[in-house]
N, C-alpha and C positions, 0 to 999 in steps of 0.2 A: 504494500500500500504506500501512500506519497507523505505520510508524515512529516517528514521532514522536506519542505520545499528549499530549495537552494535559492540562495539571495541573490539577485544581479546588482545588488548593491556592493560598494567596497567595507569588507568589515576585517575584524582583524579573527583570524581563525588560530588557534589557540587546544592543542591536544585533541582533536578531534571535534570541535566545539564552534558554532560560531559565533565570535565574542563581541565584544562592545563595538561598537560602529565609531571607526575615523570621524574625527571634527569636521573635515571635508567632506562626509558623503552626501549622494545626492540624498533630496527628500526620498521615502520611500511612495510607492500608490495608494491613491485613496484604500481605504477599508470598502466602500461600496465598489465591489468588483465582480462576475460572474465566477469565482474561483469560490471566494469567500461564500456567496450566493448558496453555491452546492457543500459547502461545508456545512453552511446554515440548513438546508434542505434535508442534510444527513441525519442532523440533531432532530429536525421536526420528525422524522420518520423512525426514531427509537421508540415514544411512547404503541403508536401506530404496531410498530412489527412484535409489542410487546404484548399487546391487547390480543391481536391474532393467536399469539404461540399457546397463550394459557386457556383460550377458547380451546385449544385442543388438547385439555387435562385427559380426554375421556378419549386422547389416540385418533380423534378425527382426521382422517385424511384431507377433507375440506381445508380444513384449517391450518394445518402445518402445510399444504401447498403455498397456500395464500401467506403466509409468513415468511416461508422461504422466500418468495417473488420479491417480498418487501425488502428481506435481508440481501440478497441478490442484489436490489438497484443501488440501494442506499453503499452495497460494498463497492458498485461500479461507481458510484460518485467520486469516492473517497480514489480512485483510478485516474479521474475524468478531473478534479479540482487541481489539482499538481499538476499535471500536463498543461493546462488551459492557464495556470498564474505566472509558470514557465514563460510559454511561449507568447504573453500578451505581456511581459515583464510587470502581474499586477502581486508579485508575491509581498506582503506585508507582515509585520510582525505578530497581527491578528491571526491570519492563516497559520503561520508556524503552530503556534498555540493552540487554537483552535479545535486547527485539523486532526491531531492525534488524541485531543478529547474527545472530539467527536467518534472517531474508531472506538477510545476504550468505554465510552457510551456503548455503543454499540454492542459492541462484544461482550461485556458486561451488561446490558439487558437479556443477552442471549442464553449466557453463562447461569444467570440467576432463573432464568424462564426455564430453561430448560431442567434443573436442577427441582423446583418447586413443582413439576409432573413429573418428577422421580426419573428423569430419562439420564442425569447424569448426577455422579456423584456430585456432594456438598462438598467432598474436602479439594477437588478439582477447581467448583468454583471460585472458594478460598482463597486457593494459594495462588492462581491466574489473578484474582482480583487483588489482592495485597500487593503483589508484584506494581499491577497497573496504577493502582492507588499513589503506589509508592514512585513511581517514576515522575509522575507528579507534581506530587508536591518535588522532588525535584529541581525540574523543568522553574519551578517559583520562587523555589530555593535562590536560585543562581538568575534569575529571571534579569537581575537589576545590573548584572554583567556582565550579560551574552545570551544568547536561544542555546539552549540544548537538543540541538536537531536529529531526529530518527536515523539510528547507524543501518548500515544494511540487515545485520542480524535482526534489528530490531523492526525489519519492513518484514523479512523471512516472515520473522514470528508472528506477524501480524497476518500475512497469505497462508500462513498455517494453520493456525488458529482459523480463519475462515473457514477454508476449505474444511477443515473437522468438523465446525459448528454446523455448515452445511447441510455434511450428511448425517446429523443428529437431528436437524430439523425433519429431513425428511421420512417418510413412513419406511423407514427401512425393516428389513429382517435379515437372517440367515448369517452368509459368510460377511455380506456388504457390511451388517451390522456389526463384527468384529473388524473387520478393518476400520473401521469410524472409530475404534478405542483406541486403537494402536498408533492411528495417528493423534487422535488429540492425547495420547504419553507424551508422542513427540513434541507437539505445543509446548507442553507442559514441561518438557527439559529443555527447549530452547528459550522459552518465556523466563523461567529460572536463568538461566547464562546469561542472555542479555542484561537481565535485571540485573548482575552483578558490573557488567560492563559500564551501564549508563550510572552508577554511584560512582565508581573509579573517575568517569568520564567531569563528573559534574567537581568533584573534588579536586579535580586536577585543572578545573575552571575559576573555580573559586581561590586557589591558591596560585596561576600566572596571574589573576588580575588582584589578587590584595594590594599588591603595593602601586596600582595607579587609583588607589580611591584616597 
């Protein structure tokens, strides 16, 4: 997913990080942009695909179709907003932020929805959610001396995560329905590794930039 959009601004990049913006940069783009629009659109669509999923306590096919579709656009969005802020140079510091709450919105309505119809374990949703939680406040931690932007691992974790919540959405059985475990483990030990990556990352941010505050 596009979590972390890269800035066509000049800023100073820092351990992986990108840090406080040069006294010369340019202005960044307005916040009213179609990038931001479909982050925003992302967010409207979490209560929405949340309402469908528990409609289908009772295994309804109807209804977990119908939530899938919703999870489905709303994960093309998050495809479709980083591509479009790119290429129209509208990416702002709103979007950076934003964008990867709005994913662990997402995934985190999923997480919990699916957990409360007993289709996945509670301690899955847990430990996925404390991770996200935890990146976080992060991200606000260090907010005042740089964006803490989505590392590759942490986009993986993100198309993995999907793709598993996916087919737990859908009315599956038999082999399909053990393959849907197997990979959301995998989530589950990449969401962990990253989570360790993006504290190291945000630490090693906070400590290049102490001595210009």
């Amino acid at each position: 997913m596009t979590a972390g959009r890269e800035s066509t601004e000049p800023v100073i990049a820092t351990a992986g990080v990108v840090g406080a913006r040069s006294p010369a940069a340019a202005p960044q783009a307005g916040v009213a942009n179609l990038a931001n629009a479909l982050t925003v659109a992302r967010l409207a669509m979490v209560p929405i695909f949340a309402a469908l999923l528990l409609g289908a306590r009772d295994n309804q096919a109807g209804w977990r179709l119908a939530a899938t579709c919703v999870f489905v656009v709303a994960s093309l969005t998050d495809r479709v907003d980083g591509a479009v802020a790119r290429r129209r140079g509208t990416v702002t510091d709103f979007g950076k932020i934003a964008d990867p709450i709005a994913d662990k919105a997402l995934i985190g309505a999923a997480l919990i929805s699916l957990s409360l119809i007993d289709d996945l374990p509670w301690w899955v949703t847990v430990v996925v959610l404390v991770r996200e939680i935890g990146v976080t406040a992060l991200r606000f931690w260090v907010i005042r001396r740089g964006v803490l932007a989505a590392s590759r691992g942490g986009k993986v974790k993100t198309l993995v995560q999907a793709v598993a919540i996916g087919l737990y959405l859908l009315p599956l059985t038999g082999p399909l329905a053990s393959v849907r475990a197997y990979l959301m483990t995998v989530a589950v030990i990449i969401t962990l590794i990253t989570g360790v990556d993006y504290v190291a990352r945000a630490v090693r941010l906070r400590r290049a930039t102490s001595g210009r505050r």
